[in-house]
LOBAKE-397076 format. One line per field, with one value per residue (C-alpha): x, y, z. Coordinates in steps of 0.5 Angstrom, whole numbers. Layout:
u	c(X / ...)
v	c(Y / ...)
w	c(Z / ...)
END
This chain:
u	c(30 / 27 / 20 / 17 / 19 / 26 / 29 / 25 / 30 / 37 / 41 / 40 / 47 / 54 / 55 / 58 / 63 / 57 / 59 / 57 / 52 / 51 / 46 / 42 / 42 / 36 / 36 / 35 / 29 / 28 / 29 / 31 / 37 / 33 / 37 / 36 / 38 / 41 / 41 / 49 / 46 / 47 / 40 / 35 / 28 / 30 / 25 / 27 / 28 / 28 / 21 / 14 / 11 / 5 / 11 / 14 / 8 / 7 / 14 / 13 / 7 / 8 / 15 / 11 / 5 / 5 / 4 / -4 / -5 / -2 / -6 / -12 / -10 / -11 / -18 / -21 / -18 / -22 / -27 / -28 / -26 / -32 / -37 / -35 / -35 / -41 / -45 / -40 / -43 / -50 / -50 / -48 / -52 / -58 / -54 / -58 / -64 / -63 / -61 / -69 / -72 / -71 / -71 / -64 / -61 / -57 / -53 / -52 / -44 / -45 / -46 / -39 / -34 / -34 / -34 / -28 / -25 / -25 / -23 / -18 / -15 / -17 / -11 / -6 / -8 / -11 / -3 / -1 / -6 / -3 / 4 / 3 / -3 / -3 / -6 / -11 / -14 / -14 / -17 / -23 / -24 / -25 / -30 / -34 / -34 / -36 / -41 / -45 / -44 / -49 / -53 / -54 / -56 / -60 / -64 / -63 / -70 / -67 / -61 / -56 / -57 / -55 / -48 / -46 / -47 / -43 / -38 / -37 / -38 / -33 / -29 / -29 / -30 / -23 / -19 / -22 / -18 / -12 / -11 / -11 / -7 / -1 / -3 / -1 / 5 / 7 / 6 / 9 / 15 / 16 / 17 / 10 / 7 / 4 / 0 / -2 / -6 / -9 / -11 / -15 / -18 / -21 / -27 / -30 / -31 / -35 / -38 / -40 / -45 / -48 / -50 / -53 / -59 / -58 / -59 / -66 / -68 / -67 / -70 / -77 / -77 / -75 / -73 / -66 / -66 / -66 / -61 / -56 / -59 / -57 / -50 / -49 / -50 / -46 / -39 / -38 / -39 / -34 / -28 / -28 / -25 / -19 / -18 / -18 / -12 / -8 / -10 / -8 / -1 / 0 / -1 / 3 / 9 / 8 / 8 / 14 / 18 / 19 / 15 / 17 / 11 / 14 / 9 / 8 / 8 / 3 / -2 / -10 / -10 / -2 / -4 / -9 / -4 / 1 / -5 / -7 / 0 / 2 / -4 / -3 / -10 / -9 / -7 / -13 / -18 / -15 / -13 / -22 / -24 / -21 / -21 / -29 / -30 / -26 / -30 / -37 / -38 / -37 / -42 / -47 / -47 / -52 / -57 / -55 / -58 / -53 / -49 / -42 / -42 / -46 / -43 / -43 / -40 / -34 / -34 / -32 / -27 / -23 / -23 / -22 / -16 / -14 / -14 / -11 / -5 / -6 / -5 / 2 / 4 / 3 / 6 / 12 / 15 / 10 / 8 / 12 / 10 / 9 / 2 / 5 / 12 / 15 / 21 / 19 / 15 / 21 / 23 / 21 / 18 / 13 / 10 / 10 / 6 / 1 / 1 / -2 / -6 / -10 / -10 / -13 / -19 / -21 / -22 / -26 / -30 / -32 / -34 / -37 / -41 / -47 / -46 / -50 / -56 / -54 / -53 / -61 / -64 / -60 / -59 / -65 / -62 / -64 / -62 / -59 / -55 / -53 / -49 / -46 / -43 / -41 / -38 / -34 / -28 / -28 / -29 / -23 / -18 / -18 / -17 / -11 / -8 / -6 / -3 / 1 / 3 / 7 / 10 / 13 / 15 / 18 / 21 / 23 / 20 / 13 / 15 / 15 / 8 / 4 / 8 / 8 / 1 / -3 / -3 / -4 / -9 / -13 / -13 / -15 / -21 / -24 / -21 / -27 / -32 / -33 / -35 / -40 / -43 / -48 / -56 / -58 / -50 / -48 / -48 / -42 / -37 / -39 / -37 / -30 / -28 / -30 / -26 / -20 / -21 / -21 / -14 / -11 / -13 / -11 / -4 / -5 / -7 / -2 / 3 / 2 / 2 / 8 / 12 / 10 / 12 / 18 / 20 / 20 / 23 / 18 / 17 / 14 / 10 / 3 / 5 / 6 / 0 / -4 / -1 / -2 / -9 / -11 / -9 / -13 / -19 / -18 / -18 / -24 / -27 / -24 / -27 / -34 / -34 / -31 / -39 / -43 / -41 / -41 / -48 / -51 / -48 / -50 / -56 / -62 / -60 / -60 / -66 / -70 / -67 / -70 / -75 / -82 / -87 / -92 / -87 / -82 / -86 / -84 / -76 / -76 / -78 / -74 / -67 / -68 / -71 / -69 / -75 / -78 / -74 / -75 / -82 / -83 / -84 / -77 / -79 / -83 / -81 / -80 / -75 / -72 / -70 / -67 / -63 / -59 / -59 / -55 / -51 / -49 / -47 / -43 / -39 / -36 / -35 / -31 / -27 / -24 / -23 / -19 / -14 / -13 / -11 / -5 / -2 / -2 / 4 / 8 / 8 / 9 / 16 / 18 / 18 / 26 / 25 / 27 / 28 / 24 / 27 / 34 / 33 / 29 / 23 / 20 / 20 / 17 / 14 / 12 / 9)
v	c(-34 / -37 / -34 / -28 / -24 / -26 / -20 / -14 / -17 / -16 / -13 / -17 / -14 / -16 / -14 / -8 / -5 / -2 / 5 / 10 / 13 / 21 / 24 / 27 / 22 / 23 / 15 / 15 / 18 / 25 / 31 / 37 / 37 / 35 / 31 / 23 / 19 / 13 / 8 / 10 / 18 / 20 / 22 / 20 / 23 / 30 / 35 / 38 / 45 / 48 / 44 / 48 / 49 / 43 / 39 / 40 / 38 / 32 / 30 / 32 / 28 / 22 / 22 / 22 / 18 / 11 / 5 / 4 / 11 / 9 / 4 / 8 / 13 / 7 / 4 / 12 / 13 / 7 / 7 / 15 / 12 / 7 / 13 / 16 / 11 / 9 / 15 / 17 / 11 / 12 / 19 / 17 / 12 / 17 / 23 / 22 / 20 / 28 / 31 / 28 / 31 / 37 / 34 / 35 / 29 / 31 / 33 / 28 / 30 / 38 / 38 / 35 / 40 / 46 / 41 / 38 / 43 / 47 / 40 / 39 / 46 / 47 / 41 / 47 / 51 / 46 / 43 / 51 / 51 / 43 / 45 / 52 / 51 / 43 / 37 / 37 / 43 / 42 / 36 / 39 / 45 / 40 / 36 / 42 / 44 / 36 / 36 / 43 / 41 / 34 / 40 / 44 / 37 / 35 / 42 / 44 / 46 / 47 / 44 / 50 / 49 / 42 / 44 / 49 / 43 / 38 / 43 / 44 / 37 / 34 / 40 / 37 / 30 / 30 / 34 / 29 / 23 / 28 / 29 / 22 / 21 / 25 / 22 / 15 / 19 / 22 / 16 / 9 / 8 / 9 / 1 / 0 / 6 / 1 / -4 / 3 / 6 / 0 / -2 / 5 / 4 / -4 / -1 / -1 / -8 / -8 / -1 / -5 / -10 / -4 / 2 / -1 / -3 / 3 / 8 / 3 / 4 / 12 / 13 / 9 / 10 / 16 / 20 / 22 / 28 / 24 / 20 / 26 / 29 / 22 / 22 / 31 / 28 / 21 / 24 / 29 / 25 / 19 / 25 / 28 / 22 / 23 / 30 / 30 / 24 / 28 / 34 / 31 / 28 / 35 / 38 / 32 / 34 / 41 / 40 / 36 / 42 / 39 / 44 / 51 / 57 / 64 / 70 / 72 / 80 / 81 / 85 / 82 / 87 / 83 / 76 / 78 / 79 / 75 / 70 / 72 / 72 / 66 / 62 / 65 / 67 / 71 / 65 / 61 / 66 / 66 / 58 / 56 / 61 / 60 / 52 / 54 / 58 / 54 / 46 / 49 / 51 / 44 / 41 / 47 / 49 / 44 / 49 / 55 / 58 / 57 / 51 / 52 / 58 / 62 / 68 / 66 / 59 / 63 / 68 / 63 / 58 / 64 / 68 / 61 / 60 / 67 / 67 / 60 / 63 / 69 / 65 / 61 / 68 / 71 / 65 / 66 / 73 / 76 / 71 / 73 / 66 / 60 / 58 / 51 / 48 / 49 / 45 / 39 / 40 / 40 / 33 / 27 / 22 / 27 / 30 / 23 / 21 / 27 / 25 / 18 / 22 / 27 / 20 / 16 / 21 / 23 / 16 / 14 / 19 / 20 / 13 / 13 / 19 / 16 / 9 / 6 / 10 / 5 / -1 / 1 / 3 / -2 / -8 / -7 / -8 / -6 / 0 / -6 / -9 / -4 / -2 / -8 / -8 / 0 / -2 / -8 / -3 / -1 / -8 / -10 / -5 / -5 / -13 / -12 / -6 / -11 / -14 / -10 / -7 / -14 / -13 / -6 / -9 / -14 / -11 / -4 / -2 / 1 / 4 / -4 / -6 / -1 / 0 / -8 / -9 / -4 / 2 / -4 / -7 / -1 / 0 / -7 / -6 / 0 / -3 / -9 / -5 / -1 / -8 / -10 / -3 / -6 / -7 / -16 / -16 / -21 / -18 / -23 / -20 / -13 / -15 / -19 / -11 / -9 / -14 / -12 / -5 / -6 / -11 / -5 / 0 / -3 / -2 / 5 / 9 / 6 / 6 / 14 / 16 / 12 / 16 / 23 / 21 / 17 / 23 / 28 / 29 / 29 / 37 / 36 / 31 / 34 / 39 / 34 / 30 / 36 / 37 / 30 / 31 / 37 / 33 / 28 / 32 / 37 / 30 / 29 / 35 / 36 / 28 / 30 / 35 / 31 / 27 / 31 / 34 / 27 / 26 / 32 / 33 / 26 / 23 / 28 / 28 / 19 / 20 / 24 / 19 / 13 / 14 / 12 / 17 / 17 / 18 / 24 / 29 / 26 / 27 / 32 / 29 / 22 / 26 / 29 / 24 / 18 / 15 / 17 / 12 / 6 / 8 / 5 / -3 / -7 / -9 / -3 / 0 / 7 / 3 / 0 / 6 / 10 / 3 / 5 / 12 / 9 / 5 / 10 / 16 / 10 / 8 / 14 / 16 / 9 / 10 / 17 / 14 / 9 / 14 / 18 / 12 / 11 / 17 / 14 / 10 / 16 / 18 / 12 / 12 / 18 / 15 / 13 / 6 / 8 / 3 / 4 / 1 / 6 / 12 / 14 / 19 / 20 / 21 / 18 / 11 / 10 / 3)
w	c(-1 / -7 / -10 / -14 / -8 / -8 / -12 / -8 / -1 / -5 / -10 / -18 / -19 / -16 / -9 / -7 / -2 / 3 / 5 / 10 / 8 / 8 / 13 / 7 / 2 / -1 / -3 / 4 / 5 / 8 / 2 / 8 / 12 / 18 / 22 / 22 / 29 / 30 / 36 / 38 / 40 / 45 / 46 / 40 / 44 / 46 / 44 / 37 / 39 / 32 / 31 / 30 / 38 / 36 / 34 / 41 / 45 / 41 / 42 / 50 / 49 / 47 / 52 / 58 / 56 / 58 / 54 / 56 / 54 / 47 / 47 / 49 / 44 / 38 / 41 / 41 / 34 / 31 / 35 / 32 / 24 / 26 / 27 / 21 / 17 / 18 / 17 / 11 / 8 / 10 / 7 / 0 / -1 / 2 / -3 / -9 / -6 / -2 / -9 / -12 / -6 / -9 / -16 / -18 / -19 / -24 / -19 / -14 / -15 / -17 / -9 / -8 / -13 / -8 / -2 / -4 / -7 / 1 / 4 / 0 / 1 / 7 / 10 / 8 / 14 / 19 / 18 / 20 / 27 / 28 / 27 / 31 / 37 / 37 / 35 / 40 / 38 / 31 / 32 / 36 / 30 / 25 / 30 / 31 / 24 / 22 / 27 / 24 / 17 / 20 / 23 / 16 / 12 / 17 / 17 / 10 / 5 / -1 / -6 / -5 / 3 / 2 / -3 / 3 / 8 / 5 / 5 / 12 / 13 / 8 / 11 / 18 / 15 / 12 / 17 / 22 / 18 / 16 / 23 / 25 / 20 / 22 / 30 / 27 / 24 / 30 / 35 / 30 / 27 / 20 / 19 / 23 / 20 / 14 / 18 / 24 / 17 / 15 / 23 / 23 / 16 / 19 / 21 / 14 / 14 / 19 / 17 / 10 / 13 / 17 / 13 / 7 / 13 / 17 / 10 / 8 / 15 / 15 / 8 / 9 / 17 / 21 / 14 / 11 / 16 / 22 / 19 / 19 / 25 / 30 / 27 / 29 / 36 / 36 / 32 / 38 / 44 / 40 / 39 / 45 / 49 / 44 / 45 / 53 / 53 / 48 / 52 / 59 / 58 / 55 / 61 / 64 / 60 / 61 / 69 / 69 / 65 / 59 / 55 / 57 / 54 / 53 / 52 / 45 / 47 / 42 / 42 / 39 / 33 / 32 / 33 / 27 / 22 / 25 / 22 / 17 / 15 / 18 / 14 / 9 / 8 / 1 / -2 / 1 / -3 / -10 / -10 / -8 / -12 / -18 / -16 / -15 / -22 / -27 / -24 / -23 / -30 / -32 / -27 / -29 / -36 / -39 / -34 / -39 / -45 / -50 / -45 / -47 / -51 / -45 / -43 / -36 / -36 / -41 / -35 / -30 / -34 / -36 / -29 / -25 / -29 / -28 / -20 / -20 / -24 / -19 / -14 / -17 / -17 / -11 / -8 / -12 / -11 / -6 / 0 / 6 / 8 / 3 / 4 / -1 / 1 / -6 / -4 / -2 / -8 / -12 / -9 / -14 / -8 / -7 / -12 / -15 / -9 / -10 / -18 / -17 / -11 / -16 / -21 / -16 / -14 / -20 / -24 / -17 / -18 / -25 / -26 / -18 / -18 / -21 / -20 / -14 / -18 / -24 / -20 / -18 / -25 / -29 / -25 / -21 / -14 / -8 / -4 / 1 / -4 / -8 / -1 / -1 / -8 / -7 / 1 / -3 / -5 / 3 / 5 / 0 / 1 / 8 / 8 / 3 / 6 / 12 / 8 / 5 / 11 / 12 / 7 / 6 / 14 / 12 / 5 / 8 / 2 / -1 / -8 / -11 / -9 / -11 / -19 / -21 / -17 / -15 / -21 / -27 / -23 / -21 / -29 / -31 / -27 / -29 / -36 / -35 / -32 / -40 / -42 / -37 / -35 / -41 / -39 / -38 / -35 / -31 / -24 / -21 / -27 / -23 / -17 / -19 / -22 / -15 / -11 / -17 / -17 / -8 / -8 / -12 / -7 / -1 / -4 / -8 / -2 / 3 / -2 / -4 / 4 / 5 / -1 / 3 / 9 / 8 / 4 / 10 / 17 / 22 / 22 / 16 / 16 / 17 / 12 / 7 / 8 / 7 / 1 / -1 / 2 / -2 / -9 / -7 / -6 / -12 / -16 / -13 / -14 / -21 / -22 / -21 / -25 / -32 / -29 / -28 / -35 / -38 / -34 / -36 / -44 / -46 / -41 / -43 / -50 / -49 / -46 / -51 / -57 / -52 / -49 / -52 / -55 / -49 / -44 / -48 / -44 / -37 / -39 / -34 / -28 / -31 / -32 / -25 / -21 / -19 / -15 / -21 / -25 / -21 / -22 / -29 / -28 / -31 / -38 / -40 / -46 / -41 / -36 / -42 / -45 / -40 / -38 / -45 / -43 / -38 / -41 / -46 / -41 / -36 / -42 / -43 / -36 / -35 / -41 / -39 / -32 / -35 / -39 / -32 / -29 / -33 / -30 / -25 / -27 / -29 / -22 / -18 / -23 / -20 / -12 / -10 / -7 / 0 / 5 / 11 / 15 / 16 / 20 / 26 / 24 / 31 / 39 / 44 / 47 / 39 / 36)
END
């Protein structure tokens, strides 16, 4: 085969006398001694015995289940993705116009640290309750969960409401997304599983033509509230078919005798401690609290009397970084059941996958934090239109991930596309936008570094995802997909907070250096509302100096999302280059 591809299907060297290859070769794939099937077993779908019982059940399901069930399965799950990512993308836009109603814009991306910080931790246990009860229960958990952080946006009064909503339904958001994925994992083919991801991820483009109208709609009509409150009524009734066909082929597994439940014998006083054991709660406490107190110093300082130097944000960064190292400790030499699985951590593959994970994160949300707000003060675009240009890296990525699913098929491998195109990309996008952030910039330049930064993602995000499931046998896969989902969402967490300090540190004090002498006694109202901001006409020396306040806070935001970025490379060269195509990873009738 001729052409740029050509080197990716076959050796650059002399061939070699091709030997057998060992069952636990890690160039093959999994890090453990989980046994790897091939076609000559004598039989290749027999429940795994040794597995977790949730493991069992899906494996039993998906035994049984007909091919119209797994397909069934696959429409609930994108029509689920659809209704979320609608309403994720309404409520971000409506996120800043929330945070002005209570005339804290500033921290439009505060509210996010403690919600991702818990949702991304939050995956290590919700990976032990889908291991260890099942995948439909969790399933439902993280739906009821979703569902009352809806309630609570809806129905909050203040600012502090509104953070403690967005943990609870970023918490339930991205359990539902993590436990879709470890669905996908569990009913697909390693060699599909790319184009199985990016099928899941479709709806958002055709989410992107719809939330943008749908957020204008809420905020000048129903308000922000009802916006909210119509999603916490439609995202149960969209779930709940999915939980009743798993639920029902596993009741069908379970008559026909291929699950067998034995009692545990434990007393309820017992199954508590079991539990708390099991998950691994101490550890829990110590990782949020210390994730908590080490991020939100940053995101609150410029609140406190001295800034940096107050007594209370010093208290927190130090007693942050103490229970975080509490934390490593604990787990080292005295938790009776590791909360983190370390030896999959030691693999090379997935702690390059959770590297570029954390990396990718934490540039999106520095230099995304604040941009729809930028697209709307500084490029004087509409509520509408900035959804369109914010919605591009959705509507790009998921067009791309399809294509890159094919060729991860075609190829049997992943680590090429994402090291030569996807990481130098991402970089040579945000790389653009530090020179056309300025004010009068020409809005078509934006929308090319959107549609970069888009192409570069499709093949980032499938290619991390890959890395760690490919890296583990079937046992695992929930456990290292939550760790993967817990690096991204402490990246995020961690990238809001760098924002929000940039925002807060240099924003204000460009403000008071720009603004005219007759607007200096509104800098309050201006630096916390956005409403406000748009309220200055374009062209008047008040709009134009908070234009270059703007400017000079984006700047640096850009900068630093741009240096993160390049770590990126580091982790993705760590990956091994495993062929997907060799080894059986899951059971059942599978896609």
């Amino acid at each position: 085969m001729r052409g740029p591809l050509s080197h990716f299907t076959r050796p650059a060297e002399a061939p070699v006398e091709e030997k057998p290859t060992p069952a636990n070769d890690k160039e093959m794939g999994v890090v453990d001694n989980q046994p790897r099937y091939s076609e000559n077993d004598s039989d290749p779908d027999s429940i795994d015995v040794k597995a977790q019982a949730g493991v069992q059940k899906i494996e039993a399901t998906t035994k049984v289940w007909s091919r119209n069930n797994l397909i069934l399965a696959y429409i609930f799950i994108w029509i689920i993705y659809f209704v979320d990512s609608m309403q994720q993308g309404m409520g971000t836009l409506l996120n800043p116009y929330v945070t002005s109603a209570f005339s804290q814009h500033s921290l439009t991306a505060a509210t996010g640290v403690m919600s991702g910080i818990i949702g991304g931790v939050s995956k290590l246990p919700l990976a032990k309750i889908l291991d260890v009860w099942g995948r439909p229960q969790g399933f439902l958990v993280v739906v009821l969960i979703m569902t009352v952080g809806l309630v609570m946006m809806a129905a909050c009064n203040n600012v502090e409401t509104y953070a403690a909503a967005q943990v609870f339904y970023w918490v339930g958001y991205n359990g539902i997304s993590y436990t879709l994925s470890v669905f996908i994992a569990d009913t697909s083919s390693l060699k599909n599983r790319g184009l199985m991801l990016a099928f899941i991820a479709s709806p958002y483009i055709i989410t992107v033509w719809i939330t943008s109208p749908m957020a204008d709609s809420v905020l000048y009509g129903v308000g922000w509230r009802w916006g909210f409150g119509i999603f916490s009524i439609i995202t149960p009734v969209m779930c709940l078919p999915l939980f009743f066909l798993f639920t029902w082929n596993y009741t069908k597994a379970k008559r026909e005798g291929l699950i067998v439940l034995t009692p545990s014998g434990r007393t309820t006083w017992q199954s508590i401690k079991f539990y708390f054991r099991e998950f691994d709660i101490i550890c829990l406490i110590l990782v949020c609290g210390g994730f908590a107190l080490f991020l939100l110093p940053f995101n609150i300082y410029s609140y406190q009397y001295y800034g940096w130097r107050d007594p209370l944000t010093i208290c927190m960064i130090i007693f942050g970084g103490l229970l975080l190292i509490a934390a490593v400790v604990w787990e080292r030499f005295f938790a009776p059941v590791k909360f983190m699985p370390w030896e999959l951590l030691k693999d090379r593959t997935v702690i390059g996958a959770c590297i570029l994970a954390a990396v990718l994160f934490v540039e999106y949300y520095i230099w995304t934090s604040y941009f729809s707000s930028f697209l709307q003060v500084v490029l004087n675009l509409d509520l509408i239109q900035t959804g369109y240009i914010g919605n591009i890296y959705s509507l790009g990525s998921c067009f791309f991930s399809f294509i890159v699913g094919i060729l991860i098929r075609w190829t049997g491998r992943f680590k090429w596309i994402t090291l030569y195109f996807g990481v130098p990309v991402t970089i040579l996008s945000i790389g653009l936008l530090i020179h056309f952030r300025q004010p009068n910039t020409y809005i078509g330049w934006i929308i090319m570094c959107e549609i970069l930064y888009a192409f570069a993602g499709g093949a980032c995000v499938i290619g991390e995802q890959m890395a760690v499931m490919a890296a583990a046998s079937h046992q695992h896969v929930a456990v290292v997909l939550a760790v993967e989902g817990m690096f991204s969402s402490v990246g995020g967490a961690i990238g809001g907070s760098i924002s929000t300090a940039i925002w807060t540190g240099l924003f204000p004090t460009a403000l008071a250096k720009y603004l005219p002498p007759e607007s200096q006694a509104d800098l309050v109202s201006i630096y916390g509302q956005l409403p406000v901001q748009l309220s200055y006409p374009v062209g008047s020396p008040t709009r134009d100096a908070i234009i270059a306040a703007y400017g000079d806070s984006l700047y640096w935001m850009f900068v630093a999302a741009t240096c993160i970025t390049v770590l990126g490379l580091v982790g993705v060269a760590m990956w091994r280059d495993i062929k997907v195509k060799d080894f059986k990873q899951v059971k059942g009738r599978v896609i």
